[in-house]
Residue frames as a rotation matrix with the C-alpha (Angstrom) as fourth column:
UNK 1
-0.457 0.617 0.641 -8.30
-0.771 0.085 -0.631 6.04
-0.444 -0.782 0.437 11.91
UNK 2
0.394 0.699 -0.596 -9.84
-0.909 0.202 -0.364 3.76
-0.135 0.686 0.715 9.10
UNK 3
-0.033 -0.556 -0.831 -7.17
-0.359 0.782 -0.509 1.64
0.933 0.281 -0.226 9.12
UNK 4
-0.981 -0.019 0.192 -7.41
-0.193 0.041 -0.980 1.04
0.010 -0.999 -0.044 12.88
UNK 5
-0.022 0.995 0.097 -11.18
-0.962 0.006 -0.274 0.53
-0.274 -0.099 0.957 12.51
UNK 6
0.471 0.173 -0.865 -10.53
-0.775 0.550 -0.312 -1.84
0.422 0.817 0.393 9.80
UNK 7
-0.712 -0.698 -0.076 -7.96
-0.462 0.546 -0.699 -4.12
0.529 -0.463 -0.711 12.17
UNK 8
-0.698 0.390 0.600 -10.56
-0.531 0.281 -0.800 -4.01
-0.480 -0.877 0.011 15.14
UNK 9
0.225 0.892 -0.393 -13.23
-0.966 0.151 -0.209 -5.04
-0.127 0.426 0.896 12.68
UNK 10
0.523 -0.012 -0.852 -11.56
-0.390 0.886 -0.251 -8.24
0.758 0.464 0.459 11.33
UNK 11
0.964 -0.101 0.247 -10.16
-0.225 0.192 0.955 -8.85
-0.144 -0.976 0.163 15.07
UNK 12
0.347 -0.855 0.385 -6.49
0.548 -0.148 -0.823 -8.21
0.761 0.497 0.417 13.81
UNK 13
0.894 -0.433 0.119 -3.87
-0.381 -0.592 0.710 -7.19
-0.237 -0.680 -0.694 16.33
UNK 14
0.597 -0.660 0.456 -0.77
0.324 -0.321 -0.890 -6.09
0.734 0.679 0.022 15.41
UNK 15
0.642 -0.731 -0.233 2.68
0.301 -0.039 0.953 -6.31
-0.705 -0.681 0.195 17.77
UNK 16
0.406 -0.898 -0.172 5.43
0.693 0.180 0.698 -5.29
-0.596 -0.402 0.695 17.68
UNK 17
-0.661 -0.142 -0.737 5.28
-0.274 -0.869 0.413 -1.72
-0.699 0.475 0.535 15.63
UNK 18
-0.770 0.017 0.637 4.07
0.629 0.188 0.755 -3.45
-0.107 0.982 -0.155 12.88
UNK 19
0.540 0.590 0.601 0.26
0.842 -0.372 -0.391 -1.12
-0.007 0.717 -0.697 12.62
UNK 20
0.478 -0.250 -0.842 2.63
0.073 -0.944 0.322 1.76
-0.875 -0.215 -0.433 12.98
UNK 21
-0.648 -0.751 -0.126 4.54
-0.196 0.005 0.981 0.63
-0.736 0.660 -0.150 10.38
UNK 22
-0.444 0.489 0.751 1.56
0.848 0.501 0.176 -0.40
-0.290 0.715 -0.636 8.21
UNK 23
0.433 0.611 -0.663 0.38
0.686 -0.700 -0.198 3.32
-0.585 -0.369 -0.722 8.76
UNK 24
-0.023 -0.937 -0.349 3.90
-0.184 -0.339 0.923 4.99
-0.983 0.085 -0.164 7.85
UNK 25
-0.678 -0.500 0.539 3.80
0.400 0.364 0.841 2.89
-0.616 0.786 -0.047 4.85
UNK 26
-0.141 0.550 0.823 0.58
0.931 0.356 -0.078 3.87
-0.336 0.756 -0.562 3.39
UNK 27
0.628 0.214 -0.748 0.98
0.394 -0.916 0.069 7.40
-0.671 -0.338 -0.660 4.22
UNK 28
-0.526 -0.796 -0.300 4.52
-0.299 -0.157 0.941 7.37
-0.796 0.584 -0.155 2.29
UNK 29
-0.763 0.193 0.617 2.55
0.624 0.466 0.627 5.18
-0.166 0.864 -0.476 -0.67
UNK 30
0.279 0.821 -0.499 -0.18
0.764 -0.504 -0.402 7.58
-0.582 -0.269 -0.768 -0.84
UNK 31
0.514 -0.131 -0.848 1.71
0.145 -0.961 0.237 10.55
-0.845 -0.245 -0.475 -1.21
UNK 32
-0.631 -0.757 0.168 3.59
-0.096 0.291 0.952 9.01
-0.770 0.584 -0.256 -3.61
UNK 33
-0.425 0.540 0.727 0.56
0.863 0.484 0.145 7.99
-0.273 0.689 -0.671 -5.64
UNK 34
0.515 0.516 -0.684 -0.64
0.492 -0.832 -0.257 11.57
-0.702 -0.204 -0.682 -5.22
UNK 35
-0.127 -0.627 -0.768 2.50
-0.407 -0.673 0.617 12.83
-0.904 0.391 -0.170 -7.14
UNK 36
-0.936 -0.296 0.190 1.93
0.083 0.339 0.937 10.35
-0.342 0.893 -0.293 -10.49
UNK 37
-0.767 0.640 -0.043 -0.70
-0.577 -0.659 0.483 10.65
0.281 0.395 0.875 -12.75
UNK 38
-0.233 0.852 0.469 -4.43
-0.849 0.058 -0.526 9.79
-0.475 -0.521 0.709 -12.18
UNK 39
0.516 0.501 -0.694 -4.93
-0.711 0.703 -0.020 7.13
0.478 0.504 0.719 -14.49
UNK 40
-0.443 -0.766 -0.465 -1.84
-0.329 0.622 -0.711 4.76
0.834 -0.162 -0.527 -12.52
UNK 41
0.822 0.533 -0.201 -2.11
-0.212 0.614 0.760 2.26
0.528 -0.582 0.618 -9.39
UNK 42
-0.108 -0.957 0.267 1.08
-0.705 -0.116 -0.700 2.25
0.701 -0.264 -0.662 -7.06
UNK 43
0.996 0.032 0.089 1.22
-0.090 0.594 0.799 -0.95
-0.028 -0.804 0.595 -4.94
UNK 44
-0.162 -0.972 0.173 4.43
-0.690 -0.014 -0.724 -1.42
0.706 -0.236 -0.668 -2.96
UNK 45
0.917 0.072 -0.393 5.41
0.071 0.938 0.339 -4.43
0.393 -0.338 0.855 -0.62
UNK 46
0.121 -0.769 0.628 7.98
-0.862 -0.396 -0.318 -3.54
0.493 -0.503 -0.710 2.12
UNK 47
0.562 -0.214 -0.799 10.12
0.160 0.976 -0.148 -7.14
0.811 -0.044 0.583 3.23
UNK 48
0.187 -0.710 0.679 11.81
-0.908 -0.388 -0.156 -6.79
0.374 -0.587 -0.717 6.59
UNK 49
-0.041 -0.498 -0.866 13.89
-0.548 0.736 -0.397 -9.54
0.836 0.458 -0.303 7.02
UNK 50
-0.839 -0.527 0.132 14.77
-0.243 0.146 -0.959 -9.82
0.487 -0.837 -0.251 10.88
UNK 51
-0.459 0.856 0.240 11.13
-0.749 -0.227 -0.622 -9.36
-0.478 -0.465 0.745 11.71
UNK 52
-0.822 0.515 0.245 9.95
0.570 0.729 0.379 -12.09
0.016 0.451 -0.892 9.24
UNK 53
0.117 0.717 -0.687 7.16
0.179 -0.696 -0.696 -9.27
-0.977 -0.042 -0.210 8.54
UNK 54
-0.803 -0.051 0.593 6.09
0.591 -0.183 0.785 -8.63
0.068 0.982 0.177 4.82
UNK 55
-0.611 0.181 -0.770 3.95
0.417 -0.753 -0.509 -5.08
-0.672 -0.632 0.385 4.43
UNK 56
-0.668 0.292 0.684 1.56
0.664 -0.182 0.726 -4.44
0.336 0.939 -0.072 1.43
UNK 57
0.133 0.670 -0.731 -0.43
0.133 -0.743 -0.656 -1.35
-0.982 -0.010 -0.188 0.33
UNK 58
-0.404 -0.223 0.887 -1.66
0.831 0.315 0.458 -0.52
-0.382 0.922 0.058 -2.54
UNK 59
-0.090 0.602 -0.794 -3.37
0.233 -0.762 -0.604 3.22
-0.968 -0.240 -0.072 -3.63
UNK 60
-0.045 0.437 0.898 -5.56
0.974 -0.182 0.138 3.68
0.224 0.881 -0.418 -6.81
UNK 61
-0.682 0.320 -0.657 -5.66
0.564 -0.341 -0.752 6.36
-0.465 -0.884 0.052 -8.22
UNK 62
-0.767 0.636 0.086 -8.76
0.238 0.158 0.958 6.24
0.596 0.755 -0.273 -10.43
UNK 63
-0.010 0.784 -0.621 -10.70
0.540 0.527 0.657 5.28
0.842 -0.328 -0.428 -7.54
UNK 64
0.018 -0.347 0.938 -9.07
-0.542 -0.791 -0.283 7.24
0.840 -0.503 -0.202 -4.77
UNK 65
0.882 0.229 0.413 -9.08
-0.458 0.206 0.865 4.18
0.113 -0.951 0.286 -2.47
UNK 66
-0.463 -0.882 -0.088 -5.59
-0.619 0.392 -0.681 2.68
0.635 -0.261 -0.727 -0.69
UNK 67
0.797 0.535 0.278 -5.55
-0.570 0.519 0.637 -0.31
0.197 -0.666 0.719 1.46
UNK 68
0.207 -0.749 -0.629 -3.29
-0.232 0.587 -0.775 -3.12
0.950 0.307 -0.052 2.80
UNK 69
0.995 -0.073 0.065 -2.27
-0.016 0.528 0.849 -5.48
-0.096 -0.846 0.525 5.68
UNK 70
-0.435 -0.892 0.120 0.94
-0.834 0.349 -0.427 -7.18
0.339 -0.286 -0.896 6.98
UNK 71
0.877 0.399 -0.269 1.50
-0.325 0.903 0.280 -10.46
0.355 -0.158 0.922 7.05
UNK 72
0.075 -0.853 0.516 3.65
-0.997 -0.056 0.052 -12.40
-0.015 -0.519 -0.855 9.26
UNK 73
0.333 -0.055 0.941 2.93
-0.401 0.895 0.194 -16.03
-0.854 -0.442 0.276 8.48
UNK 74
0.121 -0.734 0.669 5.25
0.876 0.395 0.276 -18.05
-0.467 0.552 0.691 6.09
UNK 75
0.946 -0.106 -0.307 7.27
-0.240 -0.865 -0.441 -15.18
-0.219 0.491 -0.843 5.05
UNK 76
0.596 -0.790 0.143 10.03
0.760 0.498 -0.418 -16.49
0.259 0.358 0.897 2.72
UNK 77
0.200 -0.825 -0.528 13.61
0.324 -0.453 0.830 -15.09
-0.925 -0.337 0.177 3.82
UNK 78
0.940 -0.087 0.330 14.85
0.316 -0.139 -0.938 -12.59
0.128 0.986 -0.104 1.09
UNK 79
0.104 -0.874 -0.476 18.36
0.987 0.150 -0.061 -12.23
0.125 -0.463 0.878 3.11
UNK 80
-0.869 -0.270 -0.415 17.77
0.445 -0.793 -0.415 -8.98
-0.217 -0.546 0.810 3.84
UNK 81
-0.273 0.935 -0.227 15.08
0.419 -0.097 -0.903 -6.19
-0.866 -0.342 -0.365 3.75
UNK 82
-0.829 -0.108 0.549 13.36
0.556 -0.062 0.829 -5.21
-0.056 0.992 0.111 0.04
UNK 83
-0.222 0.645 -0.732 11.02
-0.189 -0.765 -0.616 -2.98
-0.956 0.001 0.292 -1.46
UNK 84
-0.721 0.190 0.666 8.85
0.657 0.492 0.571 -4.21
-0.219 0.849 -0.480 -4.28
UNK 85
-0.401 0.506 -0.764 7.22
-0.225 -0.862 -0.453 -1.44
-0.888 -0.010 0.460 -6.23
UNK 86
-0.628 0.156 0.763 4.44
0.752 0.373 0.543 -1.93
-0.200 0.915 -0.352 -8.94
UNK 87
-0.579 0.413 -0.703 2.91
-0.515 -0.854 -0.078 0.63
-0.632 0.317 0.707 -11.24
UNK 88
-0.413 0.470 0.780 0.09
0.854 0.497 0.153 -0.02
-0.316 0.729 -0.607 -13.35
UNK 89
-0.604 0.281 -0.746 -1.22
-0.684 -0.664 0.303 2.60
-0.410 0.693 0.593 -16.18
UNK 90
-0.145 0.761 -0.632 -4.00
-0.806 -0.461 -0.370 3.13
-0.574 0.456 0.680 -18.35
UNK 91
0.314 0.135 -0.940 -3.68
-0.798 0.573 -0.185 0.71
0.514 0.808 0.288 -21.18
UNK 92
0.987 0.134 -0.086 -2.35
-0.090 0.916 0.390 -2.51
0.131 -0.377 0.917 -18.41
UNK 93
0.389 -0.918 -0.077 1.02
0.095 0.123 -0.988 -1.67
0.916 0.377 0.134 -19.12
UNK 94
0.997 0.017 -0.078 3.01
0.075 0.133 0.988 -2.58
0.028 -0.991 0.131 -15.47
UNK 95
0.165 -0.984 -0.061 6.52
-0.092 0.046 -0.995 -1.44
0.982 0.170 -0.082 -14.35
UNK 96
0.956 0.011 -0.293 8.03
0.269 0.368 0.890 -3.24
0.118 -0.930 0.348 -11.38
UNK 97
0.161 -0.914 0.371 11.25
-0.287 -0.403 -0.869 -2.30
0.944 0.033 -0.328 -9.80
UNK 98
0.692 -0.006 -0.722 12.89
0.544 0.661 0.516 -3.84
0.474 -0.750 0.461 -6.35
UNK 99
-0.138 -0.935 0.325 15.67
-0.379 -0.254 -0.890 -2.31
0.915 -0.246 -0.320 -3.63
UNK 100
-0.086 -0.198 -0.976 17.12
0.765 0.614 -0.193 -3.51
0.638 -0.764 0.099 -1.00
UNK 101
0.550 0.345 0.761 16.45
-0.421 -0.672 0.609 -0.95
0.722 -0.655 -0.224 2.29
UNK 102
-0.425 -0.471 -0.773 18.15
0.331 0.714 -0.617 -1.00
0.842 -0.518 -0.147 5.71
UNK 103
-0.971 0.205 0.125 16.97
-0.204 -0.425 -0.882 -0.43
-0.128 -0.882 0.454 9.09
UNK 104
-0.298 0.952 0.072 12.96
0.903 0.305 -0.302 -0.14
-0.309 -0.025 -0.951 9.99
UNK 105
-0.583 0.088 -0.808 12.82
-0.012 -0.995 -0.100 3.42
-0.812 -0.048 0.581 8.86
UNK 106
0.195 0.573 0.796 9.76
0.780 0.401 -0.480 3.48
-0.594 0.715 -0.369 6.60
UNK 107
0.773 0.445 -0.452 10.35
0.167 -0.830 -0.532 6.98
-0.613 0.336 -0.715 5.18
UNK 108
0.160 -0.909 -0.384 13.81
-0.820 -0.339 0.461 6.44
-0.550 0.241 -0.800 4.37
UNK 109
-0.505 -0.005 0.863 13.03
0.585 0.733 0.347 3.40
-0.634 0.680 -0.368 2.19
UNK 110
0.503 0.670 0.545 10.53
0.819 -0.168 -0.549 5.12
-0.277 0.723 -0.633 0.24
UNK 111
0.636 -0.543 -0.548 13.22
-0.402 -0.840 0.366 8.00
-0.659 -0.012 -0.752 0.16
UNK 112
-0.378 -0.835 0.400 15.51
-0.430 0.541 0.723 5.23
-0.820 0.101 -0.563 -1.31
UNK 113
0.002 0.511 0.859 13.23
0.656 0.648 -0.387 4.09
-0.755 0.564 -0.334 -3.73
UNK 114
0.901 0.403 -0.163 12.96
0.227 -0.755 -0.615 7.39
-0.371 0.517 -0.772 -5.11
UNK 115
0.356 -0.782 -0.512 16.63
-0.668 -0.596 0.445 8.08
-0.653 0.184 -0.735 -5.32
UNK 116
-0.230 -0.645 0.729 17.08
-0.303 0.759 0.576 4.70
-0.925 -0.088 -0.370 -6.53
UNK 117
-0.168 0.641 0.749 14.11
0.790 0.542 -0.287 3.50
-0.590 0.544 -0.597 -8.95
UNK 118
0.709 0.695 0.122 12.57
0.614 -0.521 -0.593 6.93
-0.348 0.495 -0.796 -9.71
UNK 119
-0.211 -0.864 0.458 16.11
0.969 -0.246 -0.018 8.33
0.128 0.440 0.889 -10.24
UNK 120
-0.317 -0.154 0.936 15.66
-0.103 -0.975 -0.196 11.94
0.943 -0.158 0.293 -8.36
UNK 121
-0.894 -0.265 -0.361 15.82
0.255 0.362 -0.897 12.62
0.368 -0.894 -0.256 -4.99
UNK 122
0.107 0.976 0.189 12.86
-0.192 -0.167 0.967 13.24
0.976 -0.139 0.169 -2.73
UNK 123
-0.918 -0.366 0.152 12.40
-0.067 -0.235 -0.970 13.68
0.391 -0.901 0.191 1.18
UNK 124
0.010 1.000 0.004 9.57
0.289 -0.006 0.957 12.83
0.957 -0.008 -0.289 3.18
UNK 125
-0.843 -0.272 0.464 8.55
-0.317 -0.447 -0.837 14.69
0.435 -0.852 0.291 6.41
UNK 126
-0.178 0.753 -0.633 6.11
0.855 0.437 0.279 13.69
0.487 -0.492 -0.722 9.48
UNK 127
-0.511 -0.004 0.860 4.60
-0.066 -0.997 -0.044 17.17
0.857 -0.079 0.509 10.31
UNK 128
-0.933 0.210 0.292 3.21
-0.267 0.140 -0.954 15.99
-0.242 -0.967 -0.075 13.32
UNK 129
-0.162 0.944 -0.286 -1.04
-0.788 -0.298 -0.539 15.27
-0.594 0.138 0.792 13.78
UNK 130
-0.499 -0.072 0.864 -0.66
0.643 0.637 0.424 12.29
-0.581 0.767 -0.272 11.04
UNK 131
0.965 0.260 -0.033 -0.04
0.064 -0.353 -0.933 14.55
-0.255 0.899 -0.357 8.56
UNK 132
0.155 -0.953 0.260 2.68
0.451 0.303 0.840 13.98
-0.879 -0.013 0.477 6.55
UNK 133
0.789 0.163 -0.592 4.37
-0.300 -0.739 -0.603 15.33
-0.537 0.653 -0.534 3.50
UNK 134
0.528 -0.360 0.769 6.27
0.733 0.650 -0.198 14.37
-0.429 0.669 0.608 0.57
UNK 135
0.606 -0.400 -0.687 9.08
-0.413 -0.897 0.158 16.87
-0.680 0.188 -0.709 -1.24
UNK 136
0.450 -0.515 0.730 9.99
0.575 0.792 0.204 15.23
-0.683 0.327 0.653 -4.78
UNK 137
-0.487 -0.595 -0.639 12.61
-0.147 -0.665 0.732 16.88
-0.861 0.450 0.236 -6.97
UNK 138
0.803 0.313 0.508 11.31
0.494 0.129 -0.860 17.84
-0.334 0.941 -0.051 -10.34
UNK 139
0.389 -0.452 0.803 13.64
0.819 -0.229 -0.526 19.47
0.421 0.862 0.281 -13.62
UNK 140
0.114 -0.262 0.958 15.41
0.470 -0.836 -0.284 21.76
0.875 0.483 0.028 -12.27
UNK 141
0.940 0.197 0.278 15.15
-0.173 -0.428 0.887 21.89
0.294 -0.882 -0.368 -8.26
UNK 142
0.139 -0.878 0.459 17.45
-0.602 -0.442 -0.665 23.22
0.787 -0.184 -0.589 -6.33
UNK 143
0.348 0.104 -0.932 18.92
0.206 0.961 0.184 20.00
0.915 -0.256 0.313 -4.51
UNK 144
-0.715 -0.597 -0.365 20.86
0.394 0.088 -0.915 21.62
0.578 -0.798 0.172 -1.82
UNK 145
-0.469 0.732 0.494 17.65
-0.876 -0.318 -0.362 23.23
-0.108 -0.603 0.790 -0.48
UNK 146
0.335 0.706 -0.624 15.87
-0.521 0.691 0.502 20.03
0.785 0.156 0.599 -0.67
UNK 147
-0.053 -0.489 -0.871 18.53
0.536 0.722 -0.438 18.15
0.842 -0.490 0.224 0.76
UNK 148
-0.638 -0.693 -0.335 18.60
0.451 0.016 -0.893 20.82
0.624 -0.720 0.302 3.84
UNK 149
-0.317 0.780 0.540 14.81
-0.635 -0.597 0.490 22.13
0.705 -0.187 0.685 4.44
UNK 150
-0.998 -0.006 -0.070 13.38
0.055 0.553 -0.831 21.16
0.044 -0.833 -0.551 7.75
UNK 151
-0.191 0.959 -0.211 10.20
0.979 0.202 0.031 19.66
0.072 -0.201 -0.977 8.94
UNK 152
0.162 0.828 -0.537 8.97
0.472 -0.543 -0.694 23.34
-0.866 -0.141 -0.479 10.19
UNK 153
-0.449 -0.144 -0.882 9.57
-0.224 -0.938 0.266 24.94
-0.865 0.317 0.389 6.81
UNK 154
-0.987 -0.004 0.162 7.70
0.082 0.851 0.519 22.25
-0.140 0.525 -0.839 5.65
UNK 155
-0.205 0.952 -0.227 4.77
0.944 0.131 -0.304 22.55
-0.260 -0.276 -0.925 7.51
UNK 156
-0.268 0.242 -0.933 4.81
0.247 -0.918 -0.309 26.40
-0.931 -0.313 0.186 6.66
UNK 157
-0.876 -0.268 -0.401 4.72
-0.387 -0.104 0.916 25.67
-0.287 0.958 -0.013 3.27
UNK 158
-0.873 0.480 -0.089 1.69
0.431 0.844 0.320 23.46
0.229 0.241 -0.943 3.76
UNK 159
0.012 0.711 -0.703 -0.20
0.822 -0.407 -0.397 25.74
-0.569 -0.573 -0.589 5.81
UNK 160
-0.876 -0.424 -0.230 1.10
0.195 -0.748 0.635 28.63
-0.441 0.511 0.738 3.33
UNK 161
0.202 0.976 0.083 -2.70
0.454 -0.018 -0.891 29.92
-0.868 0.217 -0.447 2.30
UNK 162
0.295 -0.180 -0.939 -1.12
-0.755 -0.646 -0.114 32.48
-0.585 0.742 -0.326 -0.45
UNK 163
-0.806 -0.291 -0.515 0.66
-0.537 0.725 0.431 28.98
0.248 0.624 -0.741 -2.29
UNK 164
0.237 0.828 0.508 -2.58
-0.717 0.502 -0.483 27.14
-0.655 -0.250 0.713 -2.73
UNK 165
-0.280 -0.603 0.747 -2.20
0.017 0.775 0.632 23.75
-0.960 0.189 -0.206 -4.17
UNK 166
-0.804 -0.109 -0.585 -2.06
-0.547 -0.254 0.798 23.19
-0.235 0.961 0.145 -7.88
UNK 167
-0.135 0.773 -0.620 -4.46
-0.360 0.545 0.757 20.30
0.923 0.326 0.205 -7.75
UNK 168
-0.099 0.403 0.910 -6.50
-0.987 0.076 -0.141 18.12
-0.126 -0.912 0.391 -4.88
UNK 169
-0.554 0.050 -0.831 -6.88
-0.167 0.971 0.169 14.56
0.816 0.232 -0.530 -4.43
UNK 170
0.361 0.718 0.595 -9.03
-0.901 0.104 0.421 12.60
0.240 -0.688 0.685 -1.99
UNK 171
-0.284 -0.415 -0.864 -7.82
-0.515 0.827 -0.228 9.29
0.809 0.380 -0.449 -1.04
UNK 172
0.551 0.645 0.529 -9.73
-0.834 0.405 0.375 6.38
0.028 -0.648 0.761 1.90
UNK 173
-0.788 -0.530 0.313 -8.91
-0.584 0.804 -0.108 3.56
-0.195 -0.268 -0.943 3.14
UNK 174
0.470 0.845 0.256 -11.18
-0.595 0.517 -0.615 1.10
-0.652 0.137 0.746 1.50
UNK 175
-0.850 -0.483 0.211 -10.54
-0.133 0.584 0.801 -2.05
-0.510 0.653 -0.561 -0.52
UNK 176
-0.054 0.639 -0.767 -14.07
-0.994 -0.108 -0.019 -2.63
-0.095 0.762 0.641 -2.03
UNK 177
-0.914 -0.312 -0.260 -13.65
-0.311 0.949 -0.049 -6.77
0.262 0.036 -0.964 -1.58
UNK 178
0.048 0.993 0.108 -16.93
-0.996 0.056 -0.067 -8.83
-0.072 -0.105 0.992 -1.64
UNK 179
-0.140 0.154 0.978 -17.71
-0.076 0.983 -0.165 -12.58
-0.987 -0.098 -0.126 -1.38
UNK 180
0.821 0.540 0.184 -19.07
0.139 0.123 -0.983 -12.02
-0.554 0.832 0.026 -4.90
UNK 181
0.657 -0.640 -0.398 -15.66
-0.753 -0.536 -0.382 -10.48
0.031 0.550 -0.834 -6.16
UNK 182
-0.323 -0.598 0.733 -13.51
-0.720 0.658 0.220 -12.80
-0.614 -0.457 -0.643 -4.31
UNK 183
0.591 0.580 0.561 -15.59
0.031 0.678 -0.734 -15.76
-0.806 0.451 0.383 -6.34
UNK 184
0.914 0.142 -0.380 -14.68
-0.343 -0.230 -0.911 -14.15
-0.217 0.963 -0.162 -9.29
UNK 185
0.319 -0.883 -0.345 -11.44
-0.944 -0.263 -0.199 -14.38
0.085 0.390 -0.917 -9.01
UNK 186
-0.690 -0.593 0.415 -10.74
-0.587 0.794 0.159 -17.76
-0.423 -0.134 -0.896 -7.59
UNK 187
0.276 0.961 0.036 -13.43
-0.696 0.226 -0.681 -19.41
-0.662 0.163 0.731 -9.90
UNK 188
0.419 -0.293 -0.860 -11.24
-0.870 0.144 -0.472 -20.03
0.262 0.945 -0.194 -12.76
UNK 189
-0.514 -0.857 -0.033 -8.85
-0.701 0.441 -0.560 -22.07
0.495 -0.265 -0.828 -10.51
UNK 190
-0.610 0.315 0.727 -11.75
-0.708 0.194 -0.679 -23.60
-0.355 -0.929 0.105 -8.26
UNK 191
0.182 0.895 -0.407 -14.40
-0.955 0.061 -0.292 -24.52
-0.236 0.441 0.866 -10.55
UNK 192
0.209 0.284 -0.936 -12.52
-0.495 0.856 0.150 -28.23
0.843 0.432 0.320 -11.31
UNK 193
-0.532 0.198 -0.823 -12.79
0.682 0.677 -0.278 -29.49
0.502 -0.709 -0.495 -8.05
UNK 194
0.015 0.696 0.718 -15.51
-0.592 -0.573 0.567 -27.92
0.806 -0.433 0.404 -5.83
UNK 195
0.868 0.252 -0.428 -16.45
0.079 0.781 0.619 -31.15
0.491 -0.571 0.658 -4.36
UNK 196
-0.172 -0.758 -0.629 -12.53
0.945 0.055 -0.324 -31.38
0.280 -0.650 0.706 -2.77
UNK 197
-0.620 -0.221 0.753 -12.71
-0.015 -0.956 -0.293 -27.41
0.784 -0.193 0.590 -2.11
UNK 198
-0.233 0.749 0.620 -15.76
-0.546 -0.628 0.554 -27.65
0.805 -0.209 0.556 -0.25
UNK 199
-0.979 0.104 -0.174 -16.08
0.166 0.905 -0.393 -31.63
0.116 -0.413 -0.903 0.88
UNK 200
-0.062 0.932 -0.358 -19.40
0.921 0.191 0.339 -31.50
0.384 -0.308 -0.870 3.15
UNK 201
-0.705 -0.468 -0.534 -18.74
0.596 -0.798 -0.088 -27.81
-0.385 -0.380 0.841 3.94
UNK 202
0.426 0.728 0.537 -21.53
0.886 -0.216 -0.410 -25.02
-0.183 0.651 -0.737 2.31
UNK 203
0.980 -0.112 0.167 -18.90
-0.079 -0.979 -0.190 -22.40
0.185 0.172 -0.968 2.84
UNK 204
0.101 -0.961 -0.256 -15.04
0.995 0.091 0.052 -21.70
-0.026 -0.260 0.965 3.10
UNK 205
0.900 -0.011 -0.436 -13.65
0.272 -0.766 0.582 -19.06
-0.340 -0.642 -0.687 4.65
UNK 206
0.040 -0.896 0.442 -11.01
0.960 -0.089 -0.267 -16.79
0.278 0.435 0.856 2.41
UNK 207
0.164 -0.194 -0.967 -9.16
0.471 -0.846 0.250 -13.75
-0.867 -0.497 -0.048 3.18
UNK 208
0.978 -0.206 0.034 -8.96
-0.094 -0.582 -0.808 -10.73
0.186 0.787 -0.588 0.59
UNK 209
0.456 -0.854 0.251 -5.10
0.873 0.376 -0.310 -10.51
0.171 0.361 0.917 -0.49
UNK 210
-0.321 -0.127 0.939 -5.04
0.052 -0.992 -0.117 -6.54
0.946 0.012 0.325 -0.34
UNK 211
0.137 0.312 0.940 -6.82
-0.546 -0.768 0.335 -6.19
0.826 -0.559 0.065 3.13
UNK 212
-0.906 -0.150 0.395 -7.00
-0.419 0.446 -0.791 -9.24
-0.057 -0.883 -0.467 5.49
UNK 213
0.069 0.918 0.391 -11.12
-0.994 0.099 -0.056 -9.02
-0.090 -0.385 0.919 5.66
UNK 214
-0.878 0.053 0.476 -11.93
0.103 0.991 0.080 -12.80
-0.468 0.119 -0.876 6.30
UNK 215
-0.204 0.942 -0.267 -15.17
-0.958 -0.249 -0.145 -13.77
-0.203 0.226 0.953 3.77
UNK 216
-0.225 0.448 0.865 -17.56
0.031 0.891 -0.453 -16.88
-0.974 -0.075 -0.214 4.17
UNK 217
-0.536 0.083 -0.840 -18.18
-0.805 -0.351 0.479 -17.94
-0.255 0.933 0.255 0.65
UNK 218
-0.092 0.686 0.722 -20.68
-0.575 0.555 -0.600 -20.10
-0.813 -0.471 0.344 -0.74
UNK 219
-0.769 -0.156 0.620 -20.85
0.342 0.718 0.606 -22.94
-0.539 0.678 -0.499 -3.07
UNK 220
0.481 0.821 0.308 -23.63
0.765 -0.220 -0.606 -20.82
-0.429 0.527 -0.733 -4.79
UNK 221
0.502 -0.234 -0.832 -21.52
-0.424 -0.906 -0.002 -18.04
-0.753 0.354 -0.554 -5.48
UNK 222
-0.280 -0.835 0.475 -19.17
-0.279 0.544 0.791 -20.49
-0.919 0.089 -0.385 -7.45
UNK 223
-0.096 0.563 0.821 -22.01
0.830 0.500 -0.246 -21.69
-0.549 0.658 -0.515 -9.79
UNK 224
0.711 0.610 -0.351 -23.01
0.393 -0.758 -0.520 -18.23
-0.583 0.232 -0.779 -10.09
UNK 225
0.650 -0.464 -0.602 -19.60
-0.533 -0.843 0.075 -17.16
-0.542 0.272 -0.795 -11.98
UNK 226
-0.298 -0.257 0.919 -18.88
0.172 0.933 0.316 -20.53
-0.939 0.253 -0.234 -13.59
């Protein structure tokens, strides 16, 4: 629903599947971020070639917040569709990893990623309700039952009150982007030409990278982080 709030808010409409697919994806990144440890960041970037349609999401989880848009203007051709995955950990250390993916099936890329990158298999299910559910293989699991358990023995497993979960997470849709942040970042790069950046202008208008939001920025904020 947040993410649908967040569209109507920044007057953002989305054809052709794509918020379904932007949904699909964060649900699958999510879950995923849910399974690694707490100190990591999991941003993924889903390329679909035919569609000229690049997907980003990203889900902290320090912070517990996930976010991310689709973008459909100049999207370089990568001859076919990819999956760009980045981890980031505790100490800055980042591990990036790429596959190639066919079809529009979001669950079965991130299924591929897992068999591919994370080297063990893993199944995601859509239990109906947007609620979904994730089923990675640790040491020891028994792959032919992975490989052949169905969505409702899924969902019984979820609902299963006697197997309570081992741990809890929380996770929102929120990016946390400000006019003041935004500054920050493009300051370094901005700060030797203002005068061309701005002209006779008292504001320019920039979009966050992670969400879409459009923000008016001012030639005061510029000074102010200079």
């Amino acid at each position: 629903m947040d993410v649908y709030l967040h569209l109507g808010q920044n007057a953002v409409v989305l054809g052709g599947g794509a918020d379904e697919k932007l949904k699909l994806l964060l649900a699958a990144l999510t879950l995923h971020a849910a399974s690694r440890p707490q100190a990591e960041t999991c941003a993924w970037t889903m390329h679909f070639e035919v569609e000229k349609m690049n997907i980003f999401g990203v889900a902290e989880n320090p912070s517990g917040h996930v976010t991310g848009q689709v973008f459909t203007d100049n999207v370089r051709s990568a001859g076919g569709n990819v999956l760009h995955a980045e981890i980031a950990g505790a100490g800055g250390d980042r591990r990036r990893s790429s596959i190639d993916f066919h079809g529009a099936d979001i669950f079965a890329a991130a299924a591929g990623y897992y068999a591919r990158s994370e080297q063990r298999p893993a199944r995601y299910f859509d239990l109906g309700g947007d609620r979904f559910a994730l089923l990675a293989a640790q040491p020891d699991c028994d792959e032919e039952w992975l490989a052949a358990v169905g969505t409702d023995e899924v969902r019984a497993l979820a609902d299963d009150a006697s197997h309570p979960p081992m741990e809890m997470r929380r996770y929102r849709f929120f990016c946390g982007c400000s006019p003041e942040r935004i500054a920050k970042v493009l300051g370094p790069a901005l700060q030797r030409d203002l005068d061309g950046t701005f002209g006779d202008d008292t504001h320019i208008t920039v979009t966050c990278p992670r969400c879409g939001t459009r923000h008016e920025l001012s030639r005061e904020l510029f000074d102010e982080v200079a």
